[in-house]
Steps between C-alpha positions, in 0.01 A plus 500: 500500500506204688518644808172688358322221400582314821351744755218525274359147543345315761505173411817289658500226246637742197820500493747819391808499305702761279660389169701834441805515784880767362716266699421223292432438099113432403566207384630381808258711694189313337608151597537606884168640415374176407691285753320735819211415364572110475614545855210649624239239370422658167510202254787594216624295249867560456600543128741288330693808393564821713491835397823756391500808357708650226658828402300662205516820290206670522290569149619838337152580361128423546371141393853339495393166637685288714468280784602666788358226746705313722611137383507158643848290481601232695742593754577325786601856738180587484362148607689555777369854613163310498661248758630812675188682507302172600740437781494851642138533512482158656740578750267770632209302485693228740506780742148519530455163694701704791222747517355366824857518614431823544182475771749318756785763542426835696555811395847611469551149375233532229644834439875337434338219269374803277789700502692192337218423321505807332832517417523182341230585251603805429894349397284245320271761311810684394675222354868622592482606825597286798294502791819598706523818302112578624571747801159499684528872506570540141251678284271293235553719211895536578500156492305506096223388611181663230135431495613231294679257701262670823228288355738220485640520815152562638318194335855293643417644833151438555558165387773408745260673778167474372387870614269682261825707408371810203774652290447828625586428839832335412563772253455794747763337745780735525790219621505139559409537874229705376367205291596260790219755672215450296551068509497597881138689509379273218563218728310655756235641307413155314531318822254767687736609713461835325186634347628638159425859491379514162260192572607413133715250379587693191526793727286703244154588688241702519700874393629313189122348427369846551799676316439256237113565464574861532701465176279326290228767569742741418507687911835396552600827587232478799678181598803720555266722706367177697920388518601813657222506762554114601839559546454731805406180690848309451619491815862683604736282796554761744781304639848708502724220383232450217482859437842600464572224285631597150406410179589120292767615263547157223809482374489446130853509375755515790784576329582787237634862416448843578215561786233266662171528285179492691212459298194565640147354387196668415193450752243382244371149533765178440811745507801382731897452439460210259352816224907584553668122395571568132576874541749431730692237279437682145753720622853513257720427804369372842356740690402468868132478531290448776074542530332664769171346631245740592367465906204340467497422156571147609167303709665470835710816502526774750202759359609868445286718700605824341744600191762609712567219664424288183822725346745472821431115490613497163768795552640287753533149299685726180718636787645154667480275173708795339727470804710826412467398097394849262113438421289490231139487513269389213157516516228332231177663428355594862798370675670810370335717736565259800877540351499895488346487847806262620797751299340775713562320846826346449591914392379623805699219705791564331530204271378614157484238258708661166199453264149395469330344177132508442395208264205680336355619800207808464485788791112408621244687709262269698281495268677451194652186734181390507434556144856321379441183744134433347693480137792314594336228704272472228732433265675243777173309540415471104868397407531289840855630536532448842307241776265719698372436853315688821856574653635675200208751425484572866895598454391703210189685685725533753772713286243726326363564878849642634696625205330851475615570868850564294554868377798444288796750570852567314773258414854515462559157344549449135147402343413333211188413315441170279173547304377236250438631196147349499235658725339325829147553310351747262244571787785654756587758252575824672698354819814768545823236319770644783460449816523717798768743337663465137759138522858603421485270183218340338519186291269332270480109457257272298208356679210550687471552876507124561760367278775757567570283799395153286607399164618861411716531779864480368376848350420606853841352610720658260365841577530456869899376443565798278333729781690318780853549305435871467428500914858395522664767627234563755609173661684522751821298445435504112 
């Protein structure tokens, strides 16, 4: 949320903090709260007493009244996470006066001061990690890095550089270099050396305005007309190192058992790898997990001219992150058909993954595409699930352009089929519930289409692990 709220305003002088963090106890939480806030100008007056919370049974029937708020007492640890909090948030804001620092080095060393910039905050951010455990390659979300302590790390960043950083863009880099990346062409951009492509600073524009208007007036399914037409003119690199390039593959959890997951998002507006974070750790035992990022789905990737070679550049990212590892694909909603696609190249190479899961995912004509994308953006707009901006429904126009070039064909992976047991919405009745040819096993979890992945997903975990323990004599090596 306070990413959400953050992107949504313009005005600088507000400033953002959360008051609900799982590493740490809300009592605790709420005084760091409070102590950003003295550190960033907002006048606070500290209490005398500090806040703890307490262990209660909850009532065993209605109107049992207690007080279940939490209490003040005076304890002098929790003075000193204030002092903690005040001194960490300081710290940053000493960095700031080095801004201009920044104006005098060239290039590669401006790109150097970043990278250890980075690096720094994000050790700092995470509380328990030393910077010298911070591999510049390393991914963000293997690191446990959420849209939490994103926002965090971002409001720490652009305060150390002073670039109009938005959450969005730190929370769509991949890997530390990644994010090391986007400092690099803020720099530029904010300094005119680059003209910002979006010719936003919140890197919304004039698709989301329109998209946005199209909603209200209830046309929103003409917007995905208008999204699919506009993307024709997002330009492809013809260059054959640019090409040939394969796919971003994030590694979520690096280390694990049985085969390498590879979850793949759907293409509808503000999906990426970070949908992926909690599924991948709700897991029983560790499982390795890694995200694939969809060409183009990122601004400044390589654009997809066709299906095919949307597929191979994926095909070949699951092939060398696997690196000789048994395969599993998962796919969420939409992504599912990008992951049926990818099963049905790596069997024709030779390298069949042993099973793909389809996290309810519907078999879709174009038009019924067209049909499902109008409801679920909808819903993403009205709920303000996820930060929206020109880039991503370009992505999205782009996706509903090429995916009915794909005539799905046979399989000889194991499939399975997770379908929350609540429907997308009543107004998609009739859509065919298998797709593509009948799943091997089909499982039902609680939830709706959204929070299967979200705060339903240990459901959506435990079915997977049960599926993946029955694939284990398919593994090689098993």
């Amino acid at each position: 949320m306070a990413t959400l709220v953050e992107h949504s305003l313009d005005d600088e002088n507000i400033t953002i903090t959360h008051t609900l963090d799982s590493r740490h106890g809300e009592g605790r939480t709420v005084e760091r709260a409070l102590a950003v806030l003295d550190a960033c100008g907002v006048e606070i007056t500290p209490p005398a007493t500090t806040i703890t919370a307490t262990a209660v049974v909850p009532p065993t029937y209605p109107f049992q009244h207690q007080n279940y708020w939490l209490t003040l007492t005076n304890d002098a640890g929790h003075l000193r996470v204030i002092d903690e909090a005040l001194s960490s948030v300081q710290d940053a804001g000493t960095v700031q006066s080095a801004a201009a620092r920044y104006a005098e080095m060239d290039p590669h060393e401006r790109e150097a001061a970043f990278t250890d910039l980075v690096i720094d905050e994000i050790g700092r951010v995470l509380g328990n990690t030393s910077s010298e455990t911070v591999a510049p390659g390393a991914g963000l979300l293997e690191l446990g890095l959420n849209s939490l302590t994103v926002t965090e790390l971002r409001s720490r960043l652009k305060r150390a550089t002073e670039l109009d950083l938005t959450a969005l863009r730190v929370l769509e880099s991949p890997t530390v270099v990644d994010l090391v990346q986007v400092l690099v062409v803020s720099y530029e951009e904010q300094k005119g050396e680059l003209r910002s492509a979006s010719g936003s600073t919140r890197g919304e524009g004039t698709l989301t305005d329109l998209t946005r208007q199209a909603h209200e007036d209830g046309l929103l399914h003409k917007a995905i007309e208008m999204l699919i037409e506009v993307s024709r003119f997002r330009t492809s690199s013809d260059r054959p190192e640019v090409t040939a390039r394969p796919a971003t593959v994030v590694p979520i959890v690096s280390e694990g058992e049985g085969p390498h997951i590879f979850c793949v998002p759907s293409f509808v507006v503000g999906s990426g790898p970070h949908q992926f974070a909690r599924l991948a750790r709700a897991f029983p035992a560790p499982r390795r997990v890694s995200a694939l990022v969809l060409p183009g789905q990122r601004g400044g990737d390589r654009i997809p001219d066709s299906w095919e070679s949307a597929v191979d550049a994926l095909t070949r990212a699951v092939r060398l992150a696997a690196d000789g590892a048994p395969i599993v694909l998962v796919g969420y909603s939409s992504g599912g058909i990008v992951a049926r696609a990818i099963v049905e190249q790596l069997e024709r190479e030779g390298d069949g993954p042993v099973g793909v899961a389809l996290l309810d995912s519907y078999p879709l004509t174009e038009e019924q595409a067209h049909r499902v994308f109008s409801v679920v953006t909808g819903q993403l707009l009205e709920e303000q699930k996820v930060v929206i901006d020109d880039p991503a429904l370009l992505s999205m126009g782009l996706y509903l352009r090429l995916f009915p070039e794909w005539k799905p064909g046979e399989i000889d992976a194991s499939a399975l089929l997770i379908r929350a047991d609540r429907p997308l919405d009543p107004s998609l009745d009739g859509l065919d519930p298998t797709p593509w040819r009948l799943p091997d096993r089909i499982l039902e979890v609680p939830g709706d289409h959204f929070s299967i992945i979200d705060q339903h997903v240990v459901h959506t975990a435990s079915a997977l692990d049960r599926w993946l323990h029955c694939l284990g004599d398919r593994t090689p090596g098993a």
